[in-house]
C-alpha positions as CSV (number, residue, x, y, z in Angstrom):
1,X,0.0,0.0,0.0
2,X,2.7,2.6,0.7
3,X,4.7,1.6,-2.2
4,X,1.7,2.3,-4.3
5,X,0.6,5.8,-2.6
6,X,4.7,6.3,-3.4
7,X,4.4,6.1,-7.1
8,X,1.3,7.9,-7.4
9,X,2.3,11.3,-6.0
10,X,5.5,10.8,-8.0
11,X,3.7,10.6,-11.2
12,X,0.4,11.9,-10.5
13,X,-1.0,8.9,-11.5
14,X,-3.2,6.2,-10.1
15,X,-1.5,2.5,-10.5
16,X,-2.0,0.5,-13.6
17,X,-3.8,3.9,-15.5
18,X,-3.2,4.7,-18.6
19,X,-2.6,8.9,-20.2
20,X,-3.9,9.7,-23.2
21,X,-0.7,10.7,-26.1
22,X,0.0,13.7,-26.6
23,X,-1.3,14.4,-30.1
24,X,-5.1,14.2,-28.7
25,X,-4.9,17.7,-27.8
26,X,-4.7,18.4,-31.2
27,X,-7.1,16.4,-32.6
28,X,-9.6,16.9,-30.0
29,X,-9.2,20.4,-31.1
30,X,-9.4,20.1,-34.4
31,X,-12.7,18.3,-34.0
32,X,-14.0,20.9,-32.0
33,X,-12.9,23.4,-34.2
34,X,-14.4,21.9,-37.0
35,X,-17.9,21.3,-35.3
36,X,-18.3,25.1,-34.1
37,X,-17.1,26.6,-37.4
38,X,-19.4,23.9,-39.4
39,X,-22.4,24.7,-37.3
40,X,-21.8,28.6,-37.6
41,X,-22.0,28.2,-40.9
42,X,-25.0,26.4,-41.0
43,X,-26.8,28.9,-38.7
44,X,-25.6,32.5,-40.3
45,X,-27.9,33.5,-42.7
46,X,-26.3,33.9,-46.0
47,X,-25.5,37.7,-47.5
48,X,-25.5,38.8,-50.9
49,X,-23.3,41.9,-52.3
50,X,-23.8,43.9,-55.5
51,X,-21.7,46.4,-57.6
52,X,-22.1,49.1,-59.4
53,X,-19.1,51.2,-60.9
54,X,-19.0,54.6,-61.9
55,X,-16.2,56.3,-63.9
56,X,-14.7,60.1,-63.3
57,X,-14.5,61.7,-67.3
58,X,-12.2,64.6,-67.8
59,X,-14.0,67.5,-69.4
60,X,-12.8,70.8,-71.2
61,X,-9.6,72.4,-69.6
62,X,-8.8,68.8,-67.8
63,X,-7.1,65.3,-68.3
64,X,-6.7,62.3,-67.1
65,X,-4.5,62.6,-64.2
66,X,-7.2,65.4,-63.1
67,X,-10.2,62.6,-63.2
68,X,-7.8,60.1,-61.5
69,X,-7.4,62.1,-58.3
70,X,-11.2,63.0,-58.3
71,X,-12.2,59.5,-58.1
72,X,-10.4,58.7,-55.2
73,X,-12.0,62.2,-53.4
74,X,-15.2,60.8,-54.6
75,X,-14.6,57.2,-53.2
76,X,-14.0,58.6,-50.0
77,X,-17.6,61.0,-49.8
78,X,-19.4,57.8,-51.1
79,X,-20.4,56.9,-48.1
80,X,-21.2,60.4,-46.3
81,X,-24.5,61.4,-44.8
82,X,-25.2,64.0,-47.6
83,X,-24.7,60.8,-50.1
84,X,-26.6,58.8,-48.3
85,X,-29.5,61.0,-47.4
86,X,-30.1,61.2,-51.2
87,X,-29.8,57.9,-52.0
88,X,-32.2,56.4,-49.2
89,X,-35.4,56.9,-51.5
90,X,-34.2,55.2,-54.4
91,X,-32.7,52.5,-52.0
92,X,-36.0,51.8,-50.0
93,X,-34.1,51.8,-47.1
94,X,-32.7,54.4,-44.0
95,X,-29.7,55.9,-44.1
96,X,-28.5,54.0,-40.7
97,X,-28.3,50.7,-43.1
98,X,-26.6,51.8,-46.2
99,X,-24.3,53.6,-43.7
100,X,-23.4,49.5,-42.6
101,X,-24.1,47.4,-45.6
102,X,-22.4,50.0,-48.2
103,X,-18.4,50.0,-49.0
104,X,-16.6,51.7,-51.7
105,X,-13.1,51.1,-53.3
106,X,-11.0,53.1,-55.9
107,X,-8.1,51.8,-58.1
108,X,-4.6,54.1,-58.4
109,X,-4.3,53.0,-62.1
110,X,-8.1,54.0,-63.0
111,X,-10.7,56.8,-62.3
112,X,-12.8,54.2,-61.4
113,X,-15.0,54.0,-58.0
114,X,-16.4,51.0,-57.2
115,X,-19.9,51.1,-54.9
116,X,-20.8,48.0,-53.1
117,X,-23.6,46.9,-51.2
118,X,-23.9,44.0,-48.9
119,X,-27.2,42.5,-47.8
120,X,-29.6,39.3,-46.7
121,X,-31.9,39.9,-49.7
122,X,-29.7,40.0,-53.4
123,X,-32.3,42.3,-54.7
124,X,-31.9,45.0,-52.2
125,X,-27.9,44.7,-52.6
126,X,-28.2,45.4,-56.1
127,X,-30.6,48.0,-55.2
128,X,-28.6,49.9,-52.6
129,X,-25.5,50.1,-54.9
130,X,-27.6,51.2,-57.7
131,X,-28.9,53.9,-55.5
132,X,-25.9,54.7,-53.6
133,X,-23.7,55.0,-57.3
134,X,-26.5,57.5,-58.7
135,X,-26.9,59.9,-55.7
136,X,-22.8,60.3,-56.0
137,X,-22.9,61.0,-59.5
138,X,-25.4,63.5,-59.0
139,X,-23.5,65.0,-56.5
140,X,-20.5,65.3,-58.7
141,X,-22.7,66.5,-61.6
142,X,-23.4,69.6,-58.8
143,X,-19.8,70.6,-59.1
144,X,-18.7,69.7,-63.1
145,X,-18.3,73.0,-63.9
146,X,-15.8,73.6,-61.0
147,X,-13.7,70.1,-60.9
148,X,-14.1,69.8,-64.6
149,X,-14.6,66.1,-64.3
150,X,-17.9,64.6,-64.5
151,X,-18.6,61.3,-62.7
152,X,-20.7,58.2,-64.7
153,X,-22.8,55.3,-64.0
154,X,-20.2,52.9,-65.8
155,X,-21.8,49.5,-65.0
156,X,-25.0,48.7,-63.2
157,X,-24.4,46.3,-60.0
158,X,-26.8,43.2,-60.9
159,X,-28.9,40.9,-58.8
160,X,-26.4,38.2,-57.1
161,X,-27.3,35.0,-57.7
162,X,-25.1,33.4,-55.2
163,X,-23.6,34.5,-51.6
164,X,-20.7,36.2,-50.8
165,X,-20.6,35.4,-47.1
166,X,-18.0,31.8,-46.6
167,X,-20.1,28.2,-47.3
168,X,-20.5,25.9,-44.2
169,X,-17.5,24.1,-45.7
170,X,-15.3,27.0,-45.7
171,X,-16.3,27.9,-41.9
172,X,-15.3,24.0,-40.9
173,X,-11.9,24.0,-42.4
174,X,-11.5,27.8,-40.9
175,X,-12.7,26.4,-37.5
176,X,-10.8,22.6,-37.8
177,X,-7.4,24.8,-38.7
178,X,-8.0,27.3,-35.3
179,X,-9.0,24.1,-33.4
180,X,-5.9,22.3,-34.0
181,X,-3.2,25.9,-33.8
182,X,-5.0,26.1,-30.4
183,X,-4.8,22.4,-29.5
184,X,-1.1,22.8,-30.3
185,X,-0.2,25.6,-28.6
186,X,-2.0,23.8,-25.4
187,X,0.3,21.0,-25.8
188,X,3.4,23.5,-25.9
189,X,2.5,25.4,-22.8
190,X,1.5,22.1,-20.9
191,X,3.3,21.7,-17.8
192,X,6.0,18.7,-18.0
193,X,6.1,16.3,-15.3
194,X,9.6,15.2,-13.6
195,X,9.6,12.2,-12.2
196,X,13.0,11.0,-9.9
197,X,14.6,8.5,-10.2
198,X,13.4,5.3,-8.6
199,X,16.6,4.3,-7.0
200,X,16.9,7.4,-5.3
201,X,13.7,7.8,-3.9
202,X,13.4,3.9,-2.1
203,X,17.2,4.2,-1.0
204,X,17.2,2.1,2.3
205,X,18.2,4.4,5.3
206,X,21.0,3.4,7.3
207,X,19.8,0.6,10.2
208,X,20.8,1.5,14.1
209,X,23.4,-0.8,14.0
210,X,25.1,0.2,11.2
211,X,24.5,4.1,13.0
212,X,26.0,2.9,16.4
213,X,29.1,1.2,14.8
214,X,29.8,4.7,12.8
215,X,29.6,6.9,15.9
216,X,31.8,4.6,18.2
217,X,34.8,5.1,14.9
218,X,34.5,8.7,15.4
């Protein structure tokens, strides 16, 4: 009994048990991973996005390189309340949600803005771009004759006919890869376990008799 109470608090361990290996950390986490991101996927509601582009024209007493630095101004008041507030009507919806589904982007090579719209219904993405890529031109129609560039509707953003949000296949490898970086990591930070050497720990100590003999040679 005492030898067995011994070896357990040496090893933490009860008798005749058996640890698991290592590597289980990792795939315990992958599978757990890959079930949360798998069942996210299945649960988030899908979202659409739509694009429309609209192009920045020199006109008289301007050129290209003119245009080109207007489109990136106008890329950046895309998404403004005075934009917005114009573009609501057409949209069919308030200026809070275009303000969070709409996103615009500008090329350096191009005076090109591109106005896109993100949303749960594909027919009201298409719709906000559409809206959102009008009200700007308008606004840049305003102020032609002192920019000298005019902004146009170069391409109409279409009704998506698939999502843009990630599939519930995407969202388990995503999850199945985070599971098992974190399931490694836990077995890098795990705390070792030293265990002495038996020899040293069940060394007989030294009988009286062998004590008494010791002390009468000194």
């Amino acid at each position: 009994m005492t030898e067995n109470s011994n070896r357990r608090r040496r090893t933490g361990r009860v008798p005749g048990s058996r640890s698991l290996p290592p590597w289980s950390l990792v795939a315990a986490g992958v599978v757990a991973g890959g079930l949360i991101g798998g069942g996210y996927g299945l649960l988030k509601a899908p979202a659409y996005t739509a694009t429309s582009y609209v192009i920045a024209v020199p006109a008289e007493r301007s050129d290209t390189s003119t245009a080109l630095g207007f489109a990136q101004a106008y890329g950046r008041v895309a998404t403004q309340p005075a934009v917005l507030a114009e573009a609501q009507a057409r949209a069919g919806v308030p200026v809070s949600t275009l303000a969070e589904s709409v996103r615009t982007a500008t090329s350096p090579d191009a005076p090109m803005v591109a106005v896109s719209a993100t949303s749960g219904q594909p027919a009201r993405a298409a719709a906000m771009a559409n809206a959102v890529a009008a009200a700007l031109a308008r606004q840049a129609d305003a102020s032609r004759k002192a920019t000298h560039v005019e902004l146009l509707q170069f391409s109409r953003a279409v009704r998506p006919s698939e999502p843009s949000s990630a599939s519930a296949g995407v969202t388990t490898l995503v999850g199945a890869g985070a599971g098992g970086l974190f399931g490694g990591l836990a077995l890098l930070v795990r705390p070792g376990r030293r265990e002495e050497p038996e020899a040293a720990l069940t060394a007989p100590l030294p009988g009286p008799a062998f004590a008494a003999d010791v002390h009468s040679r000194l």
